[in-house]
N, C-alpha and C positions, 0 to 999 in steps of 0.2 A: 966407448962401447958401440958395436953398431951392430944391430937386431933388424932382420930384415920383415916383410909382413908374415913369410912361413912361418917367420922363427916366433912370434907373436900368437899366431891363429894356433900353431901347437902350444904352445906355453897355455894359453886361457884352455883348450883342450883337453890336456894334462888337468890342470886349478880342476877344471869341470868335473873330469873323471875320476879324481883321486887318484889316479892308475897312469903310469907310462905308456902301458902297452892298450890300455883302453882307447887315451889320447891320440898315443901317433894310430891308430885306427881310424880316429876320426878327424884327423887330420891328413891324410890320405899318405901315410910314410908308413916304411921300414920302422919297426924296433930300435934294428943298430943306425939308422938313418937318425930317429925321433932321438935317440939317448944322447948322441955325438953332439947333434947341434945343439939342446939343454947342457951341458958340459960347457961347450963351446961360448955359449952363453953367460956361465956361472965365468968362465977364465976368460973371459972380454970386460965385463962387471966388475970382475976380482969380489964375487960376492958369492953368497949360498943362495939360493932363489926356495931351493927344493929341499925340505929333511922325508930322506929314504926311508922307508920300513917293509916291514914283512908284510904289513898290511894295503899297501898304497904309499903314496906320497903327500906330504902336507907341505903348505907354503908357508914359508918362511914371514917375517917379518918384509922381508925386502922382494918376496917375492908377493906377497900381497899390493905392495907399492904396483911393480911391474904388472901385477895384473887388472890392476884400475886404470894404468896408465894406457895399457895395449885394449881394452877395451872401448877407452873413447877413442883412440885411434881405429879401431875397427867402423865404429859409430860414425868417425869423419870421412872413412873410407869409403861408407854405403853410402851418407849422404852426397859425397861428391859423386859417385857411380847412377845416386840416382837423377842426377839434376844435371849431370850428361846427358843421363839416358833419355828427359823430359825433352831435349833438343835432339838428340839423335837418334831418330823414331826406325831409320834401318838398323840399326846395331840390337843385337840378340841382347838379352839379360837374364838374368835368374833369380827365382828364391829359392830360400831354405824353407824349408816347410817343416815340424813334425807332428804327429798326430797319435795318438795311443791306438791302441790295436780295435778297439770297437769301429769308432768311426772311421779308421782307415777299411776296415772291412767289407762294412756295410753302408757306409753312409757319403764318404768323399769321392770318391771316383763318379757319383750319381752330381754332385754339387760343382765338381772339376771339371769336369767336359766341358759343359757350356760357355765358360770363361774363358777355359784355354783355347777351342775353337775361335774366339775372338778375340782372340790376343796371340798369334800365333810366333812371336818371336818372342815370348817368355817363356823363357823351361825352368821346370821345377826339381829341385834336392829336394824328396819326399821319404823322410826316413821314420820307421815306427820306433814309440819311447814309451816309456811310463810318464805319468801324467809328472808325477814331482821331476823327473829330468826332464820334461819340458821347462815345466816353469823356472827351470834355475836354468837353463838351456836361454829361452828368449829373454827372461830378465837380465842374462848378462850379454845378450846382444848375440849372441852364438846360434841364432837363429832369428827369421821375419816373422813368422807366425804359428802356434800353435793350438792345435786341437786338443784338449786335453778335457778331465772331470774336474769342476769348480769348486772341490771339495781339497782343493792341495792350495796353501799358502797363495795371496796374492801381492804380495809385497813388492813394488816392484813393477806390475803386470794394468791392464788394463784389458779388462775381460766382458763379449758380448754373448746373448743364448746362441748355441749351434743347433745343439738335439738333446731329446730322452733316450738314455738307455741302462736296461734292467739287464741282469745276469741271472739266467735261469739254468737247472736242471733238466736237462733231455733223459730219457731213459725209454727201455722199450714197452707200448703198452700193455705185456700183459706181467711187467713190473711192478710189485707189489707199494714202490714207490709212486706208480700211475695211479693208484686209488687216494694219494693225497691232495691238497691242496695246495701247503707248501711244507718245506722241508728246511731242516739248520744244517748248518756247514758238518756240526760231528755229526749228524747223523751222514751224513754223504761221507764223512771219513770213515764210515766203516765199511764200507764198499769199494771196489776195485773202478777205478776210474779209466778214461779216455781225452789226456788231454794235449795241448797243441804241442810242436816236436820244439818251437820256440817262438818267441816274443814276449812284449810287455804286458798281456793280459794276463799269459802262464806265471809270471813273474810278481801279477797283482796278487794272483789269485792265491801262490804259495807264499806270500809276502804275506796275507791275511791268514792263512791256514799258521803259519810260525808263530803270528800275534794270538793266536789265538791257544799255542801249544797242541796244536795237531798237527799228524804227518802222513800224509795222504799217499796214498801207492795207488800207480797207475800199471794198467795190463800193457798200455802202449801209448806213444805220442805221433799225430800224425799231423799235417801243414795246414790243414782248411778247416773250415765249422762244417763244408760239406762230407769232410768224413768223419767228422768226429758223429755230428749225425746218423749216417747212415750206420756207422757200428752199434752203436748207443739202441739205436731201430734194430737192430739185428740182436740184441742180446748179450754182445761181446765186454760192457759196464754202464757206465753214467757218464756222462761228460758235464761241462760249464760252458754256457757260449750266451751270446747275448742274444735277446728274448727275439729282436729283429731277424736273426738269422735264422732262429728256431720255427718262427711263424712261417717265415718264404722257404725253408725246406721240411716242415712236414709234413705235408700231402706226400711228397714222393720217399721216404725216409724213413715212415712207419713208428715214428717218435712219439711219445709222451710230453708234455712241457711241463716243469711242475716248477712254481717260485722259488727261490733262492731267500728266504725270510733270514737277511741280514742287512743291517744299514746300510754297508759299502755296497752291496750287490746295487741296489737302485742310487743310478749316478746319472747327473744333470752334465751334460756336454756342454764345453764354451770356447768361441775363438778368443784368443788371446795373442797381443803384443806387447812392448816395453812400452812401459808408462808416457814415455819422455822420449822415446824413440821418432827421430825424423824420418818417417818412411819413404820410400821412393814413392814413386806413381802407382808401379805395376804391385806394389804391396798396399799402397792404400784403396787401390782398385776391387783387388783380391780380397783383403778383409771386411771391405762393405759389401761386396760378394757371398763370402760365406753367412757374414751376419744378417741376411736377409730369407726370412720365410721361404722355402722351397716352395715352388708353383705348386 
């Protein structure tokens, strides 16, 4: 059989995403590109790697094999890239980065700059996730470090403080919600909301709204916390965004802040890598970076 590293980086990909078409997305292919080469794969092997269904893909017996095996080859892959990289100080490198949508928002691009200004031949794959696809993300090597909330499984992972962050309720102040203190999830379900057009926080937030058997109706979804803001200020519903963004835009936004009194809304930020992970330089550099107190 002979599996090249594409054919690899998609396959853990795929394992990752449960999905095909999730997979060769993140694995930077076509569909019919992504399907052909898995096929291609299963008739090199002479084996089933993948059982198909309506709902995703699960692996196989043999394809669990293959995907512990493509893993530490991933693992031996960085390592030699990074102990290259430690002698070959002109040559560019990269990490993979992911971060949940809080911190990516508000909080890493402030913590990013400074680093990457001194380190100006590392560029960064910075992609937004939910905090549990981080951790299954870096635990199996399919990423260098993640920002995520410390309250998802650590099995695996080897996790330092980043930040606080609370999810609050915006609304406008002369919101009969403005006169509270805080507020519960159903009560906000019965109002018409304002929330992001996508990412992993939209995705937290109706993740917790389903656990919880509510279904929340939105008037509209828009790309930033500064509009969801500004409408929210104007009267147009309620929105969710975290307490950081609400403080630096309410002067100008005409918002109310009112708590989010739910466990999951108040969430402890943490950098995190693979337990057992040989990191290169420019990741070990990076994570002692992030895990240190902002000035």
């Amino acid at each position: 059989m002979r599996f090249d590293l594409t054919d690899l980086r998609l396959f853990l990909a795929v394992a990752e995403a449960g999905s095909i078409t999730h997979g060769a997305a993140e694995a930077g292919l076509s569909l019919p590109a992504a399907s052909e080469r898995l096929r291609e794969m299963e008739r090199s092997g002479k084996v089933r790697l993948l059982e198909r269904g309506r709902r995703g893909v699960m692996l196989t017996e043999a394809g669990e094999a293959l995907a512990h095996h493509a893993r530490l080859i991933g693992q031996q892959v960085a390592a030699l890239r990074g102990e290259l990289g430690d002698h070959a100080t002109l040559l560019r490198s990269s990490l993979r980065i992911l971060s949940n949508t809080a911190a990516l928002a508000e909080r890493l691009p402030q913590r990013l700059a400074p680093w990457m200004s001194a380190h100006p031949r590392v560029d960064l794959d910075l992609k937004e996730r939910q905090s549990v696809e981080i951790a299954r993300s870096v635990a199996a090597g399919f990423a260098d470090i993640g920002i995520l909330s410390d309250a998802v499984t650590r099995d695996g992972l080897m996790l330092q403080p980043f930040a606080q962050d609370r999810l609050v309720v915006v609304t406008a102040r002369d919101d009969e919600l403005a006169r509270l203190h805080q507020v519960r999830l159903h009560e906000v379900a019965e109002r018409y909301l304002i929330g992001l057009l996508d990412g992993a926080l939209q995705e937290h937030i109706a993740a917790q709204a389903a656990a919880a058997g509510l279904r929340l109706r939105y008037r509209l979804k828009l790309r930033s916390f500064e509009a969801i803001c500004h409408m929210a200020g104007g009267g147009v519903g309620i929105g969710i965004v975290p307490e950081t963004a609400a403080r630096r835009l309410q002067s100008g936004t005409g918002i109310a802040i009112v708590s989010l009194a739910e466990n999951w809304a108040q969430r402890r930020l943490s950098v995190c890598v693979k337990a057992d992970a040989d990191l290169s330089a420019p990741a070990r550099s990076l994570f002692a970076h992030l895990t240190q107190a902002p000035a």
